[in-house]
C-alpha positions in Angstrom: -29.4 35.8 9.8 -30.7 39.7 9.6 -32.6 40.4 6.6 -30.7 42.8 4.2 -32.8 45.9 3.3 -30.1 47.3 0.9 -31.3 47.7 -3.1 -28.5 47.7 -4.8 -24.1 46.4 -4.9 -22.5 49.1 -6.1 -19.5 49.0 -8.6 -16.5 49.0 -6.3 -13.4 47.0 -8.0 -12.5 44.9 -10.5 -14.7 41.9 -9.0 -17.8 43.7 -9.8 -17.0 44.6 -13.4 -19.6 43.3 -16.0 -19.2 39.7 -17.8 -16.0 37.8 -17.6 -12.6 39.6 -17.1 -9.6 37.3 -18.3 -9.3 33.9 -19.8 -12.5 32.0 -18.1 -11.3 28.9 -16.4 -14.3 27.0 -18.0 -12.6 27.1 -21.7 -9.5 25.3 -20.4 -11.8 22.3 -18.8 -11.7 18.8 -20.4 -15.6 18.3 -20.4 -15.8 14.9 -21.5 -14.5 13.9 -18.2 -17.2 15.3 -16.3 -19.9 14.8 -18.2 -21.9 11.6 -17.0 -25.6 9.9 -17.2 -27.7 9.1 -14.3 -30.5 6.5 -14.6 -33.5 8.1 -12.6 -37.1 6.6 -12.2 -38.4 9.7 -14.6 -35.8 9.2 -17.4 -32.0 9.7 -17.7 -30.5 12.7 -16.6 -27.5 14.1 -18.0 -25.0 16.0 -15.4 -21.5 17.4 -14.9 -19.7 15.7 -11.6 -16.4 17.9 -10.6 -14.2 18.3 -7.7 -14.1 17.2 -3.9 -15.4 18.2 -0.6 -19.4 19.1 0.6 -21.5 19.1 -2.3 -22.8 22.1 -4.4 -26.5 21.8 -6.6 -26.4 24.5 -9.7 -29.9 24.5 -10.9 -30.4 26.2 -14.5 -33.1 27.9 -15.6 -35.9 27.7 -18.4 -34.5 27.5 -21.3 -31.5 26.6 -20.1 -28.6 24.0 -19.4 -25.7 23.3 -17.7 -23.8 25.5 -19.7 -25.3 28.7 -17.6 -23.2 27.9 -14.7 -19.8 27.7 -16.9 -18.5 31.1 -15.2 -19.6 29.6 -11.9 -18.3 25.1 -11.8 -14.7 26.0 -11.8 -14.5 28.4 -9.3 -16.3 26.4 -7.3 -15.4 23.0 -7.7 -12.3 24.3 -6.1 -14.0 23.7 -2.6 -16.9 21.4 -3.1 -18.1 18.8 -5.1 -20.2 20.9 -8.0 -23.3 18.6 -9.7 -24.9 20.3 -12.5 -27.6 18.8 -14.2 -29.9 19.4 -17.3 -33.3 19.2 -16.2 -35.5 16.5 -18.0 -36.8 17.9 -21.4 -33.7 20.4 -21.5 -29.9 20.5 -22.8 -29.4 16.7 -23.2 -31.5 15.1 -20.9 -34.1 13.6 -22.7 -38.0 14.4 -21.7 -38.9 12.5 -18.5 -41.8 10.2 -18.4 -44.4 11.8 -16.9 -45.3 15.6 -17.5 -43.1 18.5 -16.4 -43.9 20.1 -13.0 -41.7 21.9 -10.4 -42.4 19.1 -7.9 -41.2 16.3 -10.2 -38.3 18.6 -10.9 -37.4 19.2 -7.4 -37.6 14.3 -6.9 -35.2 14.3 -9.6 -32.7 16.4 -7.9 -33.7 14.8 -4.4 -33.3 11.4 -6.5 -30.0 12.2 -8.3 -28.5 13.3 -5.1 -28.9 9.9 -3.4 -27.7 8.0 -6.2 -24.7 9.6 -5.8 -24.5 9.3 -2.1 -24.8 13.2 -1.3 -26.8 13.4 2.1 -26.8 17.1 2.1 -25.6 19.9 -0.5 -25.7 23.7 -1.0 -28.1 24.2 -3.8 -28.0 27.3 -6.1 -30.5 28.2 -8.4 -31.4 30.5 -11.8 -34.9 31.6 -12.3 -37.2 28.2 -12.7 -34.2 26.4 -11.0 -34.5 28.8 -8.1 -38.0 27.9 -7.8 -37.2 23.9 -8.0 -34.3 24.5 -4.9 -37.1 26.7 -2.9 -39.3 23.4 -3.9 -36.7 21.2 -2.4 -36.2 23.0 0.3 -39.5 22.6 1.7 -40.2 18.6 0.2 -36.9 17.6 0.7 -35.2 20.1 3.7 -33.1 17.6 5.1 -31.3 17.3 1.6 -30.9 21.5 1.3 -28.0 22.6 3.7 -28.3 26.5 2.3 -30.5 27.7 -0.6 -29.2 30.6 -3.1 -32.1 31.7 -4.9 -31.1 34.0 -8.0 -33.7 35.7 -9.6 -36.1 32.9 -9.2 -39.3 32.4 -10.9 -42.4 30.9 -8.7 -44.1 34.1 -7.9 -45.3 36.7 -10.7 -45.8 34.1 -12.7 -47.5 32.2 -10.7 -49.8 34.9 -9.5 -52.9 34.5 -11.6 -51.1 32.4 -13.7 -49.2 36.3 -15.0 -49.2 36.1 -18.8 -47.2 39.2 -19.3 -44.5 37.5 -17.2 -44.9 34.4 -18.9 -45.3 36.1 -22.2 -42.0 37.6 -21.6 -40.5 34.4 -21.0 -41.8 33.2 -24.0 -41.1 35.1 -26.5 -37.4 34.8 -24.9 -37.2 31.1 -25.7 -38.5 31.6 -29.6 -35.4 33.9 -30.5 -33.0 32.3 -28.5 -34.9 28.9 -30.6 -34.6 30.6 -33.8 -30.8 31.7 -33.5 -29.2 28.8 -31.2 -27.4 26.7 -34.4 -26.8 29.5 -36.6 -25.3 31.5 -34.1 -23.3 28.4 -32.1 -21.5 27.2 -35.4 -20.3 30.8 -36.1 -19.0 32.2 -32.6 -15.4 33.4 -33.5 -17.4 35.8 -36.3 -20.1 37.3 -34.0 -17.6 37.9 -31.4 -16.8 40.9 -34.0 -20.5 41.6 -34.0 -21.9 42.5 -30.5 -25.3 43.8 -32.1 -26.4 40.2 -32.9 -25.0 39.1 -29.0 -27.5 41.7 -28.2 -30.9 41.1 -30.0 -30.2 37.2 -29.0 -29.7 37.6 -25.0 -31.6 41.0 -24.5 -34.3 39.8 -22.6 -31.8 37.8 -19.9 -28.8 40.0 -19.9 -28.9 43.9 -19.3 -25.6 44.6 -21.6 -25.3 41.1 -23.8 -22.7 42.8 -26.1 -20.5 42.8 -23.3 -20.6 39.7 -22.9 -17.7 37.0 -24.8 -19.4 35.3 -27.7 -17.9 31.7 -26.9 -20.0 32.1 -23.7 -23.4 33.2 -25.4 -22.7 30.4 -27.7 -22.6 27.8 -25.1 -26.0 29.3 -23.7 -27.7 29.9 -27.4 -26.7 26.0 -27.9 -28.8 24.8 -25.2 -32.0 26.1 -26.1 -35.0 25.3 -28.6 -35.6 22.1 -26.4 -38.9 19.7 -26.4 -39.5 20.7 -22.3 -39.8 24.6 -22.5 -43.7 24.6 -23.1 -44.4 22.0 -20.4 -42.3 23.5 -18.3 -43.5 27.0 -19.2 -47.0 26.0 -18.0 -45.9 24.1 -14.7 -44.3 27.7 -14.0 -47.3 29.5 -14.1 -49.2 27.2 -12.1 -47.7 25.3 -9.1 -48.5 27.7 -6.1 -45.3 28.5 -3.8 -45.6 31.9 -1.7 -47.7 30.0 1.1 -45.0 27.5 1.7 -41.8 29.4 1.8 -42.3 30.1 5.6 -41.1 26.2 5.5 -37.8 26.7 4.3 -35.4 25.8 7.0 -31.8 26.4 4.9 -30.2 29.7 5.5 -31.6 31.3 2.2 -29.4 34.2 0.1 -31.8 36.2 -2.6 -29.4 37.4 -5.4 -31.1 39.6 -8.3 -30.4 41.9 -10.4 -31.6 45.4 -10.5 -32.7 45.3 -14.3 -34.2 41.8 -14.6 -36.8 41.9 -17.2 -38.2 38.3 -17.2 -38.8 38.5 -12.6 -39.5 41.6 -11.2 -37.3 43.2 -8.6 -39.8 43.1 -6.3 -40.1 39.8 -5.9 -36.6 39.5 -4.4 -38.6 41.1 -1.4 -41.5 39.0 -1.4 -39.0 35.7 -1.2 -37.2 37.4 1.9 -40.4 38.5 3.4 -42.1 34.8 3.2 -38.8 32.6 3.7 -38.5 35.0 6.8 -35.4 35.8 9.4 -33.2 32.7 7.6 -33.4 34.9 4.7 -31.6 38.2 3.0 -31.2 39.8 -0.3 -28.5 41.2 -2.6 -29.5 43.4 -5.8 -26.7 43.9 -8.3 -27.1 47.4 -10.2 -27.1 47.3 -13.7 -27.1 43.5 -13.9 -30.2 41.4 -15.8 -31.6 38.1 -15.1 -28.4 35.8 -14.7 -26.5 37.5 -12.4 -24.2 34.7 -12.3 -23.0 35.2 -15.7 -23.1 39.4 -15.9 -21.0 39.6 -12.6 -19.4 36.2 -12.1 -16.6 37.2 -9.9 -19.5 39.1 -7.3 -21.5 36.3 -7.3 -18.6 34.1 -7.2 -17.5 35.8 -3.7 -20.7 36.6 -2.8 -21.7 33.2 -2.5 -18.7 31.9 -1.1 -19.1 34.5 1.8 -22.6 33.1 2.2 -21.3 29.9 2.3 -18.8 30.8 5.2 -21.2 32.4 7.6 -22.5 30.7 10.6 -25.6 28.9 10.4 -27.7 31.0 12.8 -29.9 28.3 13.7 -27.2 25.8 14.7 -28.2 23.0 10.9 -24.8 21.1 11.1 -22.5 22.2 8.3 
């Protein structure tokens, strides 16, 4: 696989358009039924199980929960077997029993995997969960049959441990903290009010008011939790650039062009290091969850991804 020198996916058709377009399949899923509990070695791990076929990882971010992939399960669950998980210390998984780090992370989902039998699996991930799949990836390779990295985390802020980036990141988690149950119990309202979208989800999301308030609400809700400082810190100082040369999977880099938690430029650096196996795609006028601002592009785009030939021969 060429690397893709391109900076930017134009706006071409209703696919690309911003947030959401339509009744989201996510709000007409029965959750309960999904929803299940994994006893792990490092503590129980809450995860959504849903459809049939080769299996698909979501990863979320920090911060996050399994909630950030709601634009994303349906679609594809309609294929594959989707497993989302919320990492130990975040949405309901309780903190694990040893401290946070990105290779812990990266066991549990090598861990969760064989309890359920899955072999192999597609793994996408957010930010700090795009740093955990590249972690698995190179730990666990024979478990990582293609990698989707989407604006991931692992190397400004890990280069000299960057305290702007990680001051960005933090000052993200104590609004999104400080607002998560006011703003979840009263949804319906602030969908009338897209300033208050806006102050909550600036720093992740380049046009937040844009974006449906039952969505935000869902992400909001998973915040405040006991693992972001822990998990803050691991960020800044578990080395990766050296080892990405080691990542086998056919690797797709997805960021957006106006990401201010992860610089643009470190969409480069991940294809340059994972090398030939690797290429990029930059959304214009997108933020830091790409899979939310421009669901239906990513939606495709990965599922193109997905359907390309394994230049190196991995069995599918």
């Amino acid at each position: 696989m060429a690397s893709v020198t391109e900076t930017s996916v134009p706006i071409r058709d209703v696919s690309d358009a911003y947030g959401p377009q339509g009744r989201s399949a996510w709000l007409d899923v029965d959750w309960s039924q999904h929803l299940h509990w994994a006893a792990l070695s490092r503590g129980p791990v809450n995860y959504v199980d849903i459809g049939q076929g080769p299996a698909l990882v979501l990863i979320h971010g920090l911060a996050g929960s399994w909630q950030n992939w709601l634009e994303n399960i349906p679609h594809f669950a309609r294929s594959h077997r989707v497993i989302v998980p919320d990492l130990p210390g975040f949405g309901s998984s309780p903190l694990p029993s040893e401290k946070i780090s990105i290779k812990g992370y990266a066991a549990t989902i090598d861990e969760l995997l064989d309890s359920l039998g899955i072999e192999r699996a597609v793994v996408v991930g957010n930010s700090m969960g795009g740093f955990i799949g590249a972690e698995l990836a190179i730990d666990f390779s024979t478990r990582v049959e293609r990698l989707v990295l989407v604006s991931a985390a692992g190397l400004t802020t890990v280069d000299t441990h960057n305290e702007r980036a990680l001051g960005v990141l933090r000052r993200a988690e104590n609004v999104l903290a400080f607002g998560s149950g006011w703003f979840a119990a009263r949804s319906d309202r602030l969908a009338r009010r897209p300033g208050l979208r806006k102050a909550l989800m600036l720093m992740v999301a380049a046009h937040p008011e844009r974006l449906p308030a039952p969505l935000i609400a869902e992400q909001v809700r998973g915040s405040g939790k006991p693992g972001f400082m822990d998990a803050l810190e691991a960020l800044g100082t578990y080395p990766l650039r050296d080892r990405l040369e080691r990542i086998e999977a056919p690797t797709l880099v997805v960021w957006g062009e106006l990401d201010r938690l992860v610089p643009l430029r470190d969409a480069d650096r991940f294809v340059e290091a994972i090398g030939p196996n690797a290429r990029k795609l930059v959304y214009a006028d997108t933020g830091h969850v790409a899979m939310l601002e421009r669901p239906a592009r990513f939606n495709a785009d990965v599922d193109a991804f997905l359907a390309e030939d394994d230049p190196a021969g991995h069995p599918q």
